[in-house]
FIROLUM-449533 format. One record per atom (N, C-alpha, C, CB): residue in three letters; z, x, y; atom name; residue number from 1. Coordinates in nm, 3 decimals. Each point is the difference from the previous one (the first is absolute). Glycine has a CB too. Layout:
<atoms>
{"ALA", {Z, X, Y}, "CA", NUM};
...
</atoms>
This chain:
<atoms>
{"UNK", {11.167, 28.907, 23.133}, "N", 1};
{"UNK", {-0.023, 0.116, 0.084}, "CA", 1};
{"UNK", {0.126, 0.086, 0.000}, "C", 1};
{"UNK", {-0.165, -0.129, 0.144}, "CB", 1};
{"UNK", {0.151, 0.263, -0.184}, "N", 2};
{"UNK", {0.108, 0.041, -0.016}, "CA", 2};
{"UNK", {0.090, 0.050, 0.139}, "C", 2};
{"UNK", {-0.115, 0.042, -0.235}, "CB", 2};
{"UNK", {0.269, -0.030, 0.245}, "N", 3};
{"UNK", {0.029, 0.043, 0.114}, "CA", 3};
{"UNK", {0.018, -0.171, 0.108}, "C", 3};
{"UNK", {-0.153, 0.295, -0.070}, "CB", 3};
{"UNK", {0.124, -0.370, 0.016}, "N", 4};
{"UNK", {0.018, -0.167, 0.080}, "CA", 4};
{"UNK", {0.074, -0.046, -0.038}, "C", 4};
{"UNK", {-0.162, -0.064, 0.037}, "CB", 4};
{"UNK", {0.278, 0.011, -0.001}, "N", 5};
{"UNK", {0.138, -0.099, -0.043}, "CA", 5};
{"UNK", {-0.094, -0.127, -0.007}, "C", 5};
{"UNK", {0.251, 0.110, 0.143}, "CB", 5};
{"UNK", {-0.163, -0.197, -0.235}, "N", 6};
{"UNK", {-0.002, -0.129, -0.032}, "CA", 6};
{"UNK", {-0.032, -0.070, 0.120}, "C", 6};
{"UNK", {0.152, 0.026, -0.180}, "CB", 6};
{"UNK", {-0.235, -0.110, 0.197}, "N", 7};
{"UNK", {0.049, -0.071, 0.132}, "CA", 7};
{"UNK", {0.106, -0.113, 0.001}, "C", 7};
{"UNK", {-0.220, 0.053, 0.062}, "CB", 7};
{"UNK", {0.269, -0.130, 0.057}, "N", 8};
{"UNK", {0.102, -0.070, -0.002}, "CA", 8};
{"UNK", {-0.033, -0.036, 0.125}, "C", 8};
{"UNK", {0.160, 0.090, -0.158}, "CB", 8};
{"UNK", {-0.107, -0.250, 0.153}, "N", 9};
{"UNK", {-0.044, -0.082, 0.136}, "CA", 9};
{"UNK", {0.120, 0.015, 0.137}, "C", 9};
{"UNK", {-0.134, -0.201, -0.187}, "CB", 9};
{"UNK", {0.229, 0.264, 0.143}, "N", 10};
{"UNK", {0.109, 0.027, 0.106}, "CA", 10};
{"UNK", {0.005, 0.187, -0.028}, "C", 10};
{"UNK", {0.174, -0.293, -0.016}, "CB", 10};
{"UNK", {-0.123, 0.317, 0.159}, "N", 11};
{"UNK", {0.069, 0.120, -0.063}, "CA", 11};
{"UNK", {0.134, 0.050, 0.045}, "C", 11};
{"UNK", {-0.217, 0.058, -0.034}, "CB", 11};
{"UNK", {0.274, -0.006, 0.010}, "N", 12};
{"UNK", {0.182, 0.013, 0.063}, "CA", 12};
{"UNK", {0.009, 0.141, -0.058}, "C", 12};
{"UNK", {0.146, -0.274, -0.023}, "CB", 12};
{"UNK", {-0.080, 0.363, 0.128}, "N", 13};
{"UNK", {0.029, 0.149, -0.016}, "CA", 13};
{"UNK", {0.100, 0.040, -0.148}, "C", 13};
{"UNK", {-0.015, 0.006, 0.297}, "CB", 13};
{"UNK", {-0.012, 0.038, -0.396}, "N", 14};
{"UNK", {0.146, 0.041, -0.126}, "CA", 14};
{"UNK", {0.100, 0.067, 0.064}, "C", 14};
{"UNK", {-0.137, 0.048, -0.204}, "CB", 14};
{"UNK", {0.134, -0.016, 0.335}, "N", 15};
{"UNK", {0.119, 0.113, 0.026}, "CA", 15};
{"UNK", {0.075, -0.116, 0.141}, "C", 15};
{"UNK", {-0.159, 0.330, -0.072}, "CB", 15};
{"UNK", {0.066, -0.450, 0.083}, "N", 16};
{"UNK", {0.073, -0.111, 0.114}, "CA", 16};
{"UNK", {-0.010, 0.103, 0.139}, "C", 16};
{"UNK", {0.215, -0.156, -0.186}, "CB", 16};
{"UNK", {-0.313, 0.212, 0.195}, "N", 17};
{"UNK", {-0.050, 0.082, 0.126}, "CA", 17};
{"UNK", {-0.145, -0.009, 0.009}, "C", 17};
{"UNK", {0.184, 0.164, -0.015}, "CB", 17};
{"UNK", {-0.237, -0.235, 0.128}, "N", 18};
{"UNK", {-0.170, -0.021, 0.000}, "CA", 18};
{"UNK", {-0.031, 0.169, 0.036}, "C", 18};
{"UNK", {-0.044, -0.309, 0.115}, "CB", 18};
{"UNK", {-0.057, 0.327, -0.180}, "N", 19};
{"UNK", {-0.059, 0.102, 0.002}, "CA", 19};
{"UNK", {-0.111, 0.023, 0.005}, "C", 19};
{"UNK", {0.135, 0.023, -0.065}, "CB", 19};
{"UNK", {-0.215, -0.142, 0.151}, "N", 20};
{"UNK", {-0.121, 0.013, 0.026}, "CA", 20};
{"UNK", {-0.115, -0.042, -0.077}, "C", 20};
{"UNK", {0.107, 0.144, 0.096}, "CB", 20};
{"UNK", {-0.114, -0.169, -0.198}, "N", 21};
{"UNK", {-0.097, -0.065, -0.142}, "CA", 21};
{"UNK", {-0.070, 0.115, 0.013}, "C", 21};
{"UNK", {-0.037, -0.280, -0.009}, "CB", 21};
{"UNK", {0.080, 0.406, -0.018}, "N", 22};
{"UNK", {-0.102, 0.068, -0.007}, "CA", 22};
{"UNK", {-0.072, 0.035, -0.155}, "C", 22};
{"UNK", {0.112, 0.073, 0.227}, "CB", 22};
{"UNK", {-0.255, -0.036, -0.262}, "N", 23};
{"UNK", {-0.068, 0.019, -0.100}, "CA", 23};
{"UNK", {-0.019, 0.164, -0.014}, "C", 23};
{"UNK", {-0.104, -0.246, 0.029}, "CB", 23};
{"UNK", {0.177, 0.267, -0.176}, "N", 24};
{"UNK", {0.012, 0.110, -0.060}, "CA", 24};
{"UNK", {-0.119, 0.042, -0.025}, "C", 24};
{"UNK", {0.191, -0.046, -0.075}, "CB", 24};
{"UNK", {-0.175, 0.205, 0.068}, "N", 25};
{"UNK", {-0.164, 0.047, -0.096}, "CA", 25};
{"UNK", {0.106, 0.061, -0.148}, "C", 25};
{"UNK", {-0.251, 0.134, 0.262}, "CB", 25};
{"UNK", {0.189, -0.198, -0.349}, "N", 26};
{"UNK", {0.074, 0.050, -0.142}, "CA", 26};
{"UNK", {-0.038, 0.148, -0.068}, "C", 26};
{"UNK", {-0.002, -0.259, -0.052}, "CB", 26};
{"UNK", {0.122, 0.306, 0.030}, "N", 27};
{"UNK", {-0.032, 0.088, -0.022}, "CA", 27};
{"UNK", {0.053, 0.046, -0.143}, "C", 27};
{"UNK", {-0.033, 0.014, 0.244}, "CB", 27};
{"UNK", {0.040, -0.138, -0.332}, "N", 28};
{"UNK", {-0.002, 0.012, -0.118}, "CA", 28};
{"UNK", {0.109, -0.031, -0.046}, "C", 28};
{"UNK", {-0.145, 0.131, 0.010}, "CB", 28};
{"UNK", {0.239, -0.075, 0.091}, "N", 29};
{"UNK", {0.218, -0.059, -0.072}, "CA", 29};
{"UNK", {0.005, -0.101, 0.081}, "C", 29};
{"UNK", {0.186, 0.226, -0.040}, "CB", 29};
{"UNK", {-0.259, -0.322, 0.133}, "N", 30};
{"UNK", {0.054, -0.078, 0.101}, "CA", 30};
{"UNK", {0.059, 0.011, 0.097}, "C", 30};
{"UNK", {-0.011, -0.066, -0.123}, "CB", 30};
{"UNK", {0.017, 0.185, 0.149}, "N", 31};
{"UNK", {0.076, 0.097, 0.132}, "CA", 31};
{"UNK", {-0.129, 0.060, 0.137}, "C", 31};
{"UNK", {0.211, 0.124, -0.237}, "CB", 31};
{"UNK", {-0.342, -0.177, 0.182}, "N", 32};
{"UNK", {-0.053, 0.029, 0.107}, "CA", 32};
{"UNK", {0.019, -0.012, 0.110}, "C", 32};
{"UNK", {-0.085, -0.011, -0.108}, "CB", 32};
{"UNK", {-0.008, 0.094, 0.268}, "N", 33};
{"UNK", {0.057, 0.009, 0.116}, "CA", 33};
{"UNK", {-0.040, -0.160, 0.041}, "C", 33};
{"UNK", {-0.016, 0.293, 0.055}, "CB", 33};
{"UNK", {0.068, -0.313, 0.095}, "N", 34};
{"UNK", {-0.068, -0.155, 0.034}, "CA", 34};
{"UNK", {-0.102, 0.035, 0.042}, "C", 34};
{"UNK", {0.162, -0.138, 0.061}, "CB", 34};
{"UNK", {-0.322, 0.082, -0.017}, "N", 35};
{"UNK", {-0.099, 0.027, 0.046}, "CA", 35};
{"UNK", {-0.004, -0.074, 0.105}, "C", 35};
{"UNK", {-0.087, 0.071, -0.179}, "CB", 35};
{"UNK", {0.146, -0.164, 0.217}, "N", 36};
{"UNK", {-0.024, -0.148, 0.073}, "CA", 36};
{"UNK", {0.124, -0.028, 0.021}, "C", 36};
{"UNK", {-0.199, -0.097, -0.102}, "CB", 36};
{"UNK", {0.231, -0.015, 0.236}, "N", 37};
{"UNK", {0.113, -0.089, -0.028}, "CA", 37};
{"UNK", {-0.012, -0.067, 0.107}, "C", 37};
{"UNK", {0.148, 0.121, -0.130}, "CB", 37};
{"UNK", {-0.087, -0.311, 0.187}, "N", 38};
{"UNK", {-0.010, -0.057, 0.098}, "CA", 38};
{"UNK", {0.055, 0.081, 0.147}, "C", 38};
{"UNK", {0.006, -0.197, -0.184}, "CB", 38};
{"UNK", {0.073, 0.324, 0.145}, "N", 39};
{"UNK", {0.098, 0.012, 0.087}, "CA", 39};
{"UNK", {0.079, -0.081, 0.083}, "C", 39};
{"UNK", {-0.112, 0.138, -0.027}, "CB", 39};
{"UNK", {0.154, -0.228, -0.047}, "N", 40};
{"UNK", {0.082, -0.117, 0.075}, "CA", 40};
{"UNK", {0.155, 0.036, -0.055}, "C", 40};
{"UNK", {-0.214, -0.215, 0.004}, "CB", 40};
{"UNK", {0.244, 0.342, -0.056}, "N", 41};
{"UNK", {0.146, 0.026, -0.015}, "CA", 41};
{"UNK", {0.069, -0.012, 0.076}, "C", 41};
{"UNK", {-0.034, 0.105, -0.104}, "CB", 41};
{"UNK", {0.175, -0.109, 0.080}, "N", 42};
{"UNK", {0.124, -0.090, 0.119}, "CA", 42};
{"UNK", {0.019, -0.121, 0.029}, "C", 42};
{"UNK", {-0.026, 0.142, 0.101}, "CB", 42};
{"UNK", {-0.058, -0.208, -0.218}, "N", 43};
{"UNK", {0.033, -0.126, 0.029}, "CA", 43};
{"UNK", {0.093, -0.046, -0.075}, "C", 43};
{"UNK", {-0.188, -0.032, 0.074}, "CB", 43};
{"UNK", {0.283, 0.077, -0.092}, "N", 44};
{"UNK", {0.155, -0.083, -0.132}, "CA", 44};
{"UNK", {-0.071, -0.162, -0.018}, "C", 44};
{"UNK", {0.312, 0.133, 0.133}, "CB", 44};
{"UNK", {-0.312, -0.152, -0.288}, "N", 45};
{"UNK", {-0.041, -0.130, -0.049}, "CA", 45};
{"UNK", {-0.195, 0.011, 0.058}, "C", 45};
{"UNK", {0.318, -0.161, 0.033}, "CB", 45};
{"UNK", {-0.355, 0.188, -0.036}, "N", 46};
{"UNK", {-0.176, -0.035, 0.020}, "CA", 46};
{"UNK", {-0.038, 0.012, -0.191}, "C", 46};
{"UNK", {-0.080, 0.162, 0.326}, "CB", 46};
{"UNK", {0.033, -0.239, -0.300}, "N", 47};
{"UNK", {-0.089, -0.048, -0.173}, "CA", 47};
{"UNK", {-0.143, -0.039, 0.039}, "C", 47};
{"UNK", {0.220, -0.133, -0.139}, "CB", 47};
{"UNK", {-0.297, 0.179, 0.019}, "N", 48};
{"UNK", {-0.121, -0.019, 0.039}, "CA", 48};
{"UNK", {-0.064, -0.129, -0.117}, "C", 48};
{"UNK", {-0.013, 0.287, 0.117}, "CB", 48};
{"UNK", {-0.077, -0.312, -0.049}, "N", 49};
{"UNK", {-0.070, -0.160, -0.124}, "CA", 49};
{"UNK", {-0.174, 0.004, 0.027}, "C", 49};
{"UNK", {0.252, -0.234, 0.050}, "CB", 49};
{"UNK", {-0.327, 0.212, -0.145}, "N", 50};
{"UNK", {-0.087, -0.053, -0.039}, "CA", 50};
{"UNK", {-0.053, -0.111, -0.010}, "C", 50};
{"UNK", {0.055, 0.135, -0.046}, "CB", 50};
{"UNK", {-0.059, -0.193, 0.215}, "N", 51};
{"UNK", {-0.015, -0.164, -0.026}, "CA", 51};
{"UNK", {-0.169, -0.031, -0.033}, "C", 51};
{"UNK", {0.224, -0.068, 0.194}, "CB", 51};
{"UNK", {-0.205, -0.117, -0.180}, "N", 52};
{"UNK", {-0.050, -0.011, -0.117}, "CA", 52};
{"UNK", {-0.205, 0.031, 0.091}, "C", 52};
{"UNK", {0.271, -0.219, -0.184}, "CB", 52};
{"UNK", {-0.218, 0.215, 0.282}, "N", 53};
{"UNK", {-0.164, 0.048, 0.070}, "CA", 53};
{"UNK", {-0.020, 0.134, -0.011}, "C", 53};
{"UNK", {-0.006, -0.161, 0.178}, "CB", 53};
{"UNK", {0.049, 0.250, -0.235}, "N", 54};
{"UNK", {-0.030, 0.134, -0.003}, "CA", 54};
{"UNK", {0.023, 0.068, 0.064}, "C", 54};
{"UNK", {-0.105, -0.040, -0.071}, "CB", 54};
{"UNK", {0.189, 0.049, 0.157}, "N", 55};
{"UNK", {0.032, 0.073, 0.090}, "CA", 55};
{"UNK", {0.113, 0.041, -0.051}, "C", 55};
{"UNK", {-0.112, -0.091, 0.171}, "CB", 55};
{"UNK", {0.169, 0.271, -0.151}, "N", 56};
{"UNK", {0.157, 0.065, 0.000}, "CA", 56};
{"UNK", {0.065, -0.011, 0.091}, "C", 56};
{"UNK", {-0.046, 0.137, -0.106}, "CB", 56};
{"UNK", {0.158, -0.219, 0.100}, "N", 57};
{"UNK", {0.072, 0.038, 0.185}, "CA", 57};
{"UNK", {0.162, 0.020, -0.098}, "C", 57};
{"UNK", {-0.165, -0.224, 0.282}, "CB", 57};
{"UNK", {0.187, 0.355, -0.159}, "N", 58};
{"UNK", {0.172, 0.001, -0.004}, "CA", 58};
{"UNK", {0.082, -0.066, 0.099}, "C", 58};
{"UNK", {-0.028, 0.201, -0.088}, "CB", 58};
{"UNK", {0.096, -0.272, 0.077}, "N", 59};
{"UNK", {0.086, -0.063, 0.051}, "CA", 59};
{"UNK", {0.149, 0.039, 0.030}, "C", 59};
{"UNK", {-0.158, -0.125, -0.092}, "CB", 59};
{"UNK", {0.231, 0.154, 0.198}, "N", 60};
{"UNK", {0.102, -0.010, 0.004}, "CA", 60};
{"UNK", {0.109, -0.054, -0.061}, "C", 60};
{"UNK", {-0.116, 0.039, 0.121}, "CB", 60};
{"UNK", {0.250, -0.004, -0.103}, "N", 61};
{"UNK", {0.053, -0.031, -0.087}, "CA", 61};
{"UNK", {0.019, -0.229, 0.036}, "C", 61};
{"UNK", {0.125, 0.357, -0.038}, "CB", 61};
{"UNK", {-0.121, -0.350, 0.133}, "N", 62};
{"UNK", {-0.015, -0.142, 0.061}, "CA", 62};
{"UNK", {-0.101, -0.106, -0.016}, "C", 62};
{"UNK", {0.098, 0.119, 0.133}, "CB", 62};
{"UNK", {-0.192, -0.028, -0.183}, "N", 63};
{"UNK", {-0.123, -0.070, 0.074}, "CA", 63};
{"UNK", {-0.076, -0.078, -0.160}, "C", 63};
{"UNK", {-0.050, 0.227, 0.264}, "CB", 63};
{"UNK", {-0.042, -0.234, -0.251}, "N", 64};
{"UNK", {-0.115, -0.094, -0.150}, "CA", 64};
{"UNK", {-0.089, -0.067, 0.078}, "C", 64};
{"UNK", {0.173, -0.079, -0.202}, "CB", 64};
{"UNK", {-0.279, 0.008, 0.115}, "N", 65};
{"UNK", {-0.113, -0.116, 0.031}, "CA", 65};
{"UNK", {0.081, -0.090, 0.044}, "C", 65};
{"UNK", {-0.176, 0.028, -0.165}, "CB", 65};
{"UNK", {0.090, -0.019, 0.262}, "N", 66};
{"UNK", {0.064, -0.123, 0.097}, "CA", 66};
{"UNK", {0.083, -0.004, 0.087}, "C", 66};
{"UNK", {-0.030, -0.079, -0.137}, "CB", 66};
{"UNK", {0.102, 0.208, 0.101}, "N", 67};
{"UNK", {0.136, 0.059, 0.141}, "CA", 67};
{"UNK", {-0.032, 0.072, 0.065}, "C", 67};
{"UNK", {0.164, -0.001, -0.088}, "CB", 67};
{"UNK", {-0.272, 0.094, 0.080}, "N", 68};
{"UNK", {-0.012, 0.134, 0.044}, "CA", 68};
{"UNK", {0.025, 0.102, 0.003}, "C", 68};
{"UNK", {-0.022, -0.087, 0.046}, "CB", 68};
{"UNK", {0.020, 0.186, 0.014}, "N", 69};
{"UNK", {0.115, 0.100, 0.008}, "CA", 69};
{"UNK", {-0.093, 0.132, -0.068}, "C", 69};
{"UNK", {0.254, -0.187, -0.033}, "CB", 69};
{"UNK", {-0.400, 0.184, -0.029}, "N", 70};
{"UNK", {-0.059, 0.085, -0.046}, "CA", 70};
{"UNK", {-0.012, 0.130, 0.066}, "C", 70};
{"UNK", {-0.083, -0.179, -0.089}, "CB", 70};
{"UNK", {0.115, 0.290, 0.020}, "N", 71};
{"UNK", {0.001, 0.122, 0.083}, "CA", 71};
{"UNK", {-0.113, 0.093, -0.068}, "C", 71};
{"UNK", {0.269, -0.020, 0.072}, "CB", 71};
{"UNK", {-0.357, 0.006, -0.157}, "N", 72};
{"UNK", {-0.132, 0.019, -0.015}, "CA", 72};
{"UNK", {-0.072, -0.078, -0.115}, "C", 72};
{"UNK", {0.056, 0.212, 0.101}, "CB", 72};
{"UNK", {-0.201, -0.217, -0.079}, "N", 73};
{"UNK", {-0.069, -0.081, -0.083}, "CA", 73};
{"UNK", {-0.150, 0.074, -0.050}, "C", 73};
{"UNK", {0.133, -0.213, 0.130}, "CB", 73};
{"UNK", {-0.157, 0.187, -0.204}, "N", 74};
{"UNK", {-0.116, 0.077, -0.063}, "CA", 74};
{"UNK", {-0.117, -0.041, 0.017}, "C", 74};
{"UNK", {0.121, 0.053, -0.142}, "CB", 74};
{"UNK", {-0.124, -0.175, 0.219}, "N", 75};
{"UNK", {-0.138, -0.052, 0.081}, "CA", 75};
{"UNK", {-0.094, -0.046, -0.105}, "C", 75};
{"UNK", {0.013, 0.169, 0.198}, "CB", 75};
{"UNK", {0.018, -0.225, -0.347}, "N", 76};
{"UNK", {-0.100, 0.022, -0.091}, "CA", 76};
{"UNK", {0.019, -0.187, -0.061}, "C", 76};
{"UNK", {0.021, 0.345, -0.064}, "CB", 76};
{"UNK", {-0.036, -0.418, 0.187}, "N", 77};
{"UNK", {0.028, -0.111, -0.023}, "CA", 77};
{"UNK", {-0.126, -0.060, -0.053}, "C", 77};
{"UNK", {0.183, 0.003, 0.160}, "CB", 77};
{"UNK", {-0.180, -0.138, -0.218}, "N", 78};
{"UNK", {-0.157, -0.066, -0.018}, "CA", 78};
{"UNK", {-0.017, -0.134, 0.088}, "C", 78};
{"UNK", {-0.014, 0.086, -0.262}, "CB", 78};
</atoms>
């Protein structure tokens, strides 16, 4: 599908600033605007994962399965 990054089971900001996981609309150079995003920016260290029930949650910089600390989740568990 064109305009969709690779997927990946973790995710961590390239610039080491969470910025929300937000989803681009492509606009052909990869510079498209964002259309979407968790708005969970400000969280220094939040990474997001793909566990293994299907669900997206971002996590703090503290937090993971099993610790807590989730500061949004995508509700798309099985």
């Amino acid at each position: 599908m064109p305009g969709i990054g690779k997927p990946s089971a973790n995710c961590a900001p390239r610039s080491g600033v969470w910025q929300g996981l937000p989803i681009h609309k492509s606009g052909g150079d990869g510079k498209g605007a964002a259309i979407w995003d968790t708005k969970t920016y400000g969280n220094p260290g939040a990474y997001a994962v793909m566990q293994e029930d299907g669900n997206v949650v971002v996590y703090g910089k503290d937090g993971g399965q099993g610790k807590g600390g989730a500061i949004w989740h995508s509700d798309t568990w099985r």
